[in-house]
C-alpha positions as CSV (number, residue, x, y, z in Angstrom):
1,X,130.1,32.9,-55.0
2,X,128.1,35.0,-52.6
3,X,124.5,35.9,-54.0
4,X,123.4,38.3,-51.3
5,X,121.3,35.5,-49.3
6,X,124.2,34.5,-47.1
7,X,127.1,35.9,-44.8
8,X,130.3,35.5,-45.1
9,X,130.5,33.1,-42.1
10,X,127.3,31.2,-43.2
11,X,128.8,30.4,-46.8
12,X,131.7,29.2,-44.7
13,X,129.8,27.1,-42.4
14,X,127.9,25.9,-45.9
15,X,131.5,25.0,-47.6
16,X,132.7,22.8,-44.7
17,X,129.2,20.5,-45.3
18,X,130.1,20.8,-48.9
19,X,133.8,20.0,-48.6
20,X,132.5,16.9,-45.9
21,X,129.7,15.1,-48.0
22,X,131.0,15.5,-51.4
23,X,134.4,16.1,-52.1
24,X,137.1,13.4,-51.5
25,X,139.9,14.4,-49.2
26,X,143.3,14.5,-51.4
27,X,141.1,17.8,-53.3
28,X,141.6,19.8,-50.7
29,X,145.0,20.1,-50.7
30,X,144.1,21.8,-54.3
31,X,142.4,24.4,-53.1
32,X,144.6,27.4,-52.4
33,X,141.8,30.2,-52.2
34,X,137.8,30.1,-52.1
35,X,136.2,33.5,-53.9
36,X,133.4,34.3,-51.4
37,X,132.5,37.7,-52.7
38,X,132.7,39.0,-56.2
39,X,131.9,41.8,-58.8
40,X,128.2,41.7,-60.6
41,X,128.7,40.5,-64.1
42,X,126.0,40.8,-67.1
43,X,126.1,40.2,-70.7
44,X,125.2,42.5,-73.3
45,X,124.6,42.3,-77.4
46,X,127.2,43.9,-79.3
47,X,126.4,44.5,-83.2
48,X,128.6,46.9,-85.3
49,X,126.1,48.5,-87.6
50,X,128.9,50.7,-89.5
51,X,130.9,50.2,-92.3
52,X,134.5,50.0,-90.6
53,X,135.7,47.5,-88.0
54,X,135.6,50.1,-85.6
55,X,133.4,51.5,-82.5
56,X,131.8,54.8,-83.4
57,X,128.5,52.6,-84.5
58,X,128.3,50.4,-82.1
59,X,124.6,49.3,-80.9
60,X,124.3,47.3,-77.4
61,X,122.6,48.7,-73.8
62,X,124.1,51.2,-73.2
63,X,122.3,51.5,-69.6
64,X,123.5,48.5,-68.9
65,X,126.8,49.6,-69.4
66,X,126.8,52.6,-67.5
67,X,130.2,52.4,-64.3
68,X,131.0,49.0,-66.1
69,X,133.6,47.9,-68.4
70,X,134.7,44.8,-70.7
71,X,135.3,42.0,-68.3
72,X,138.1,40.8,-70.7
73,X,142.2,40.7,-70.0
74,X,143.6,44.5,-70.6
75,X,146.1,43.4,-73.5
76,X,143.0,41.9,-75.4
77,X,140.1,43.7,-77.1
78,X,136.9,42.2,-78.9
79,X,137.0,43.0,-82.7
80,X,133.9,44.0,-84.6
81,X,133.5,44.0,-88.2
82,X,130.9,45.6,-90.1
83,X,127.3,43.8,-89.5
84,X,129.2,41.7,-86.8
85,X,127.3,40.9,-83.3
86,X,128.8,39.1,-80.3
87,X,127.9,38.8,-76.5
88,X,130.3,40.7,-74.4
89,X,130.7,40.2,-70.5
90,X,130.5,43.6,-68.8
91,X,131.8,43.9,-65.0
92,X,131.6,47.1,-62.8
93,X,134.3,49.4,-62.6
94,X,136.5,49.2,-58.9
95,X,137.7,51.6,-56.1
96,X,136.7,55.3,-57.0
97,X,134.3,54.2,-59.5
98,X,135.1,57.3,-61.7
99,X,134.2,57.5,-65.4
100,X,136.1,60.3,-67.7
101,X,136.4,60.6,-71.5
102,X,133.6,58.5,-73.7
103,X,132.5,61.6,-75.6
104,X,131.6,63.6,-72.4
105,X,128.3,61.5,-72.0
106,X,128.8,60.0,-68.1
107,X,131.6,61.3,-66.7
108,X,132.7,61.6,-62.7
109,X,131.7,59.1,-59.7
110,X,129.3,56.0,-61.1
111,X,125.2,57.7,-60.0
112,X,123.0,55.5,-61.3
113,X,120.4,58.5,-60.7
114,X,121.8,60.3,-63.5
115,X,120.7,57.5,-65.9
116,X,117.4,59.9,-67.7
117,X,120.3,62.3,-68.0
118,X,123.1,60.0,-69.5
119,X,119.9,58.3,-71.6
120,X,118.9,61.4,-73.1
121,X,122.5,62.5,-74.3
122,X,122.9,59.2,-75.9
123,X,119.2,60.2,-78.1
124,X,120.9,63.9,-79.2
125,X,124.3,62.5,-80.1
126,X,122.5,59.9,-81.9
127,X,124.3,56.6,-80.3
128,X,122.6,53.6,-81.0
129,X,121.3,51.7,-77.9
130,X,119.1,48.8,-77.7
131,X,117.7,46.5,-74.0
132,X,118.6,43.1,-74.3
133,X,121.1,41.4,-71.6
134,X,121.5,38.4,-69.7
135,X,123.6,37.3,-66.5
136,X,127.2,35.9,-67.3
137,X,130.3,35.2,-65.6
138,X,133.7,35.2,-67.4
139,X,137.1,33.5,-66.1
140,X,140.2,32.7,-67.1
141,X,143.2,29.9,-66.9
142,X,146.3,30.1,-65.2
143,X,148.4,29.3,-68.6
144,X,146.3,32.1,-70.4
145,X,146.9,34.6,-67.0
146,X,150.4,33.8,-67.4
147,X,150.9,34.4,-70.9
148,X,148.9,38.0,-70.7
149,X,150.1,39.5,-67.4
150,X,152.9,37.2,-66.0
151,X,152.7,35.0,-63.3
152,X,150.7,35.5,-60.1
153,X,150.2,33.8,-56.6
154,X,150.8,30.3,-56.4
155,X,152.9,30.2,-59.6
156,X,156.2,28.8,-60.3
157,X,158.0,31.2,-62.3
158,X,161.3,31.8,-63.6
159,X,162.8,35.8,-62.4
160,X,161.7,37.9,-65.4
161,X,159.8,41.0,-66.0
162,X,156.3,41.4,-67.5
163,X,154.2,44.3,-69.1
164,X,150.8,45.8,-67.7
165,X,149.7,49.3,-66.5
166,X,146.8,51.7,-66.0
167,X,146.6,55.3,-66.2
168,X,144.4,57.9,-64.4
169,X,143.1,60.9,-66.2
170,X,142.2,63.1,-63.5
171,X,145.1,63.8,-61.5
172,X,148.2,66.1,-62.2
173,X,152.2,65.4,-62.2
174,X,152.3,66.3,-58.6
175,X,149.8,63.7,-57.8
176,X,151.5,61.1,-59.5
177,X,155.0,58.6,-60.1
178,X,157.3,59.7,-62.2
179,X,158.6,56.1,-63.1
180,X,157.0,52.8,-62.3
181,X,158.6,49.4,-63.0
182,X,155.8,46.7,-63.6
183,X,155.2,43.3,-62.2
184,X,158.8,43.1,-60.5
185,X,159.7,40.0,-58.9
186,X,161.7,41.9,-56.1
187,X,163.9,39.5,-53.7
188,X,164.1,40.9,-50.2
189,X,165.3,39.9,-46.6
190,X,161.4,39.7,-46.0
191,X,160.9,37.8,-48.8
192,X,160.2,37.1,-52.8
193,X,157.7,39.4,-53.7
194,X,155.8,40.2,-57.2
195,X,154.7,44.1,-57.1
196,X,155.1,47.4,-58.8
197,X,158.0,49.8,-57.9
198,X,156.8,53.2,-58.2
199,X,159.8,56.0,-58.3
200,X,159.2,59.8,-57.3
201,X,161.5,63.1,-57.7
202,X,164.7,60.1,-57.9
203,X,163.6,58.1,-55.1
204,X,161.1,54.6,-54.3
205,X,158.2,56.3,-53.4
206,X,156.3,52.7,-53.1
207,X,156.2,48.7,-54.0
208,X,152.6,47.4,-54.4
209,X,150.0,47.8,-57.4
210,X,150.7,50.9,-59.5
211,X,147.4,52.2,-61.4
212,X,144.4,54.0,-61.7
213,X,142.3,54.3,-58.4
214,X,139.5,55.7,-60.7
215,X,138.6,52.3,-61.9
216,X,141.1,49.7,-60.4
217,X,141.0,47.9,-57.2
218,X,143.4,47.9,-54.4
219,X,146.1,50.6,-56.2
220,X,148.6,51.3,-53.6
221,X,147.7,54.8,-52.3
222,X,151.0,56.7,-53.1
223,X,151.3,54.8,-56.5
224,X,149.1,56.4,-59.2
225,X,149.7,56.1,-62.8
226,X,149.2,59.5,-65.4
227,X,149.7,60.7,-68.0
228,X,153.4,61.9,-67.0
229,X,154.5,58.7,-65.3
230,X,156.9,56.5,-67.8
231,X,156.2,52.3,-67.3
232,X,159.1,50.2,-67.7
233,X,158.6,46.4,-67.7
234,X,162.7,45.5,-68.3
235,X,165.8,45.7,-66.7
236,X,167.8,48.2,-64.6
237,X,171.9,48.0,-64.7
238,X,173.2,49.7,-62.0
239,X,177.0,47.9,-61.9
240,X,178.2,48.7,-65.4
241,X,181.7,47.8,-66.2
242,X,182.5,48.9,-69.8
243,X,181.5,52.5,-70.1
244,X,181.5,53.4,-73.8
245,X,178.6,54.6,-76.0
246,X,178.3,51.2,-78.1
247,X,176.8,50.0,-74.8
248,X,173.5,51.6,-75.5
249,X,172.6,50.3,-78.7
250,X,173.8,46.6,-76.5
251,X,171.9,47.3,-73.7
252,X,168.4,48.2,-75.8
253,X,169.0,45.1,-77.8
254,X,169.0,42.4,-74.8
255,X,166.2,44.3,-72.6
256,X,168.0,46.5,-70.9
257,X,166.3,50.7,-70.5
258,X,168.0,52.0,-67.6
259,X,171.8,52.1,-67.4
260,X,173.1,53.8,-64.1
261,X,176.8,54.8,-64.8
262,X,179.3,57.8,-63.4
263,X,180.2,58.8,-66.7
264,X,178.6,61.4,-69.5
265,X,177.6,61.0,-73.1
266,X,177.6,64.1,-75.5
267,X,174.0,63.9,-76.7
268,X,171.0,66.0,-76.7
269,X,167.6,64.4,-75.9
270,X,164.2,65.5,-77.0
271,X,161.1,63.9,-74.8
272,X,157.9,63.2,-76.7
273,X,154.5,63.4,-74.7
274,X,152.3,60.6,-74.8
275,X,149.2,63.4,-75.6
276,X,146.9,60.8,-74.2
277,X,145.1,62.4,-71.1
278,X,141.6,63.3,-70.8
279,X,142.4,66.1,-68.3
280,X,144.4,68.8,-70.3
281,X,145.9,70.1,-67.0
282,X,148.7,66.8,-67.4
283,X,148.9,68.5,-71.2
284,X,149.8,71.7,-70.3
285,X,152.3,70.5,-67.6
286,X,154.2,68.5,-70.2
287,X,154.5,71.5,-72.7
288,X,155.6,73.4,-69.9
289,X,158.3,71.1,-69.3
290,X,159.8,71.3,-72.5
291,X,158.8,68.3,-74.3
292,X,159.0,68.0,-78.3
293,X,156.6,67.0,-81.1
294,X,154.0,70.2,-80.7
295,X,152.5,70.0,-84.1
296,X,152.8,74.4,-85.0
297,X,156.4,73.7,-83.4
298,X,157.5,70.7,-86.0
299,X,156.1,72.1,-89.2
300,X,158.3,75.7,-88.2
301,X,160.9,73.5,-87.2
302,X,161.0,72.1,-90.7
303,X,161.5,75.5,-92.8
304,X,159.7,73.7,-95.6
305,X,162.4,70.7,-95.8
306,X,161.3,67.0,-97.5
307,X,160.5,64.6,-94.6
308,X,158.3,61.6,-94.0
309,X,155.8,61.6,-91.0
310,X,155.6,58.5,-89.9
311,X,153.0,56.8,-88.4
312,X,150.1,59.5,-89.8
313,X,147.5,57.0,-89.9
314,X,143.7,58.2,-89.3
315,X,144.4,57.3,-85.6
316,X,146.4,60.6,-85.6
317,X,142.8,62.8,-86.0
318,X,142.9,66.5,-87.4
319,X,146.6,67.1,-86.5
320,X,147.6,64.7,-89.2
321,X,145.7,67.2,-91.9
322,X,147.6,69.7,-91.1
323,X,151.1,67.9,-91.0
324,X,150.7,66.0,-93.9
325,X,148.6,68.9,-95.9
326,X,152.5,70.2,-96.5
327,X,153.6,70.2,-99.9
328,X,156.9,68.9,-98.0
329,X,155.6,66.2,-96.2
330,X,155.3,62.3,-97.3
331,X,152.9,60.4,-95.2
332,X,154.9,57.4,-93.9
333,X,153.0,55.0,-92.1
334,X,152.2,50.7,-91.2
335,X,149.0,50.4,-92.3
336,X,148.8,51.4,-96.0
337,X,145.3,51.5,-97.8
338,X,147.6,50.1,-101.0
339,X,151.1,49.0,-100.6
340,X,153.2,49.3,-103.6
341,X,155.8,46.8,-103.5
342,X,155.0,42.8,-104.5
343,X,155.3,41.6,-101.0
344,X,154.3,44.4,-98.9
345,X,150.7,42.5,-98.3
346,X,151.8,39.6,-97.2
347,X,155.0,40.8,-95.2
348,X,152.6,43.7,-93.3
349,X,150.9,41.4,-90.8
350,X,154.4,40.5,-89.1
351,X,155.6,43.7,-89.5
352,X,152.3,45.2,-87.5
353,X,152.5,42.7,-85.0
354,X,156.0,43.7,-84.3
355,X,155.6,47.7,-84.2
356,X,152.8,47.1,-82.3
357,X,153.6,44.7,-79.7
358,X,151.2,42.0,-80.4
359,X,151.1,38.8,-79.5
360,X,150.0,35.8,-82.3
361,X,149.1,34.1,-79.0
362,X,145.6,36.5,-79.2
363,X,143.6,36.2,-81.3
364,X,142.6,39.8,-81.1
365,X,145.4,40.9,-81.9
366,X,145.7,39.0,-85.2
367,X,142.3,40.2,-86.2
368,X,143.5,43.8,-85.0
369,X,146.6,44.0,-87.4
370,X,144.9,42.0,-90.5
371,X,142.2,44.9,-90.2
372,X,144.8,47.7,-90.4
373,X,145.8,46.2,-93.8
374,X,142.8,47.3,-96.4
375,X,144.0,45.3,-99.4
């Protein structure tokens, strides 16, 4: 790992003395790639000095962690209860180096010059920041990679389909795919290739990494993720040879999202927004569109009618007060504060992990579905 004191050509010319004098020979048909360069890594102290397993009272360096982020796997978290303290690995941020959301404290391009500024918005908002760190570097195993993300280069693997994805929050429809298909194994005449396929206006507009240029190295240039793009990690049918509607509920049960037919089914479709962007320019072009779910749109759409609103857990902010404030509405949700039935308790972790898409595999996310369920 480069340090700064050497070239790239003099840490090679230091490798071959290394590889000479103390390595034995069959080792180096091991080795399929050397890291010569790499991104800064610190640690920082972590405690949770709230009340709730949750981040709002988080106390660390925050200076520290100005352009960086948790050099962790992005289907993981770390999991603070109250009083807890851990180390945490933080690495910087890639490509664009652009910050957005985070309570409006640091955002745009990484400037380290605007650290009295950033540091003096932490003091009025009244974030808790201490200056304690020390020098770490975090890796991870092929098995674990593999189990996360899917397989990568120099893996055997078996032709299936995993989940991952970033999304930018700066950039508008226009700017971005309106479908991308993740970690594809895609068999060509050049080749067997693992990428993203990104799809625009009905038609490939790439294959390479889909993401978030703010933060993410090496996204494809053409390939950007928002908050209008839909991610599938399954399987397309595009040769479909019984064309009836029982096929859907078929094809959703074996993995299958996209059926590409000649035929027509009678049934109206109403598109929800994912109401997860920082910019609200990719908002405003989704209620344009027509999309569903507007919250002064569903409580007119029920002219005072009994229905449970599900999933109105505290996640759901202000919006769930007025929904649920209804004398016709019946909070329905998967993390209760007291479940009612005899079982509920024990049955609720499964059931979270399902809904949820966790994996008992991570730790985090056991600790993240036994903390939903306040006994």
């Amino acid at each position: 790992m480069s340090d700064g004191t050497y070239s790239v050509a003099g840490l090679m010319n230091l490798e071959k003395q290394l590889l000479g004098s103390h390595v034995q020979l069959d080792v180096l048909e091991t080795l399929y790639e050397v890291q010569v360069e790499g991104r800064h890594r610190v640690a920082a102290k972590v405690t949770n000095c709230g009340y709730k397993p949750i981040q709002p009272a988080l106390s660390f360096d925050r200076h520290l962690a100005y352009g960086k982020r948790l050099d962790i796997p992005s289907r993981s978290d770390v999991h603070f209860e109250p009083c807890d303290t851990k180390t945490v690995t933080l690495v910087d941020i890639g490509e664009k180096k652009y910050i957005s959301g985070g309570n409006d404290l640091a955002c745009g391009v990484v400037d380290h010059s605007k650290l009295d500024s950033f540091g003096k918005a932490i003091i009025d908002k009244g974030f808790h920041t201490i200056h304690k760190t020390i020098n770490l570097y975090h890796s991870i195993d092929r098995a674990a990679y593999a189990d996360i993300y899917g397989p990568t280069v120099g893996d055997r693997l078996r032709l299936v389909l995993r989940k991952g994805m970033g999304q930018s929050t700066s950039v508008t429809d226009t700017e971005v795919l309106d479908l991308v298909i993740t970690n594809a194994v895609i068999v060509d005449w050049s080749g067997i290739n693992k990428a993203d396929i990104g799809v625009k206006s009905g038609h490939i507009a790439g294959i390479g990494k889909a993401g978030n240029p703010d933060v993410m190295d090496g996204v494809t240039p053409n390939m950007v993720v928002g908050a209008t793009t839909e991610a599938l990690a399954s399987t397309f049918d595009c040769h479909i040879h019984f064309i009836c509607p029982q096929i859907i509920p078929e094809a959703l049960s074996s993995g299958i999202t996209t059926l590409i037919s000649g035929d027509a089914i009678q049934m109206n479709f109403g598109f929800i927004i994912k109401g997860n962007a920082y910019d609200p320019e990719a908002l405003r072009e989704q209620i344009k569109a027509g999309v569903v779910g507007f919250v002064e749109q569903t409580i007119t759409a029920l002219k005072n009618r009994t229905i449970h609103a599900y999933h109105s857990e505290s996640t759901g902010g202000p919006y769930v007060f007025r929904v649920c404030g209804g004398p016709n509405v019946i909070p329905s949700l998967t993390n209760p504060t007291r479940p009612y039935t005899a079982n509920t308790l024990e049955e609720h972790v499964d059931m979270l992990m399902v809904c949820h898409y966790l994996d008992r595999n991570i730790l985090e996310d056991i600790a993240f579905a036994e903390s939903h369920i306040i006994a």
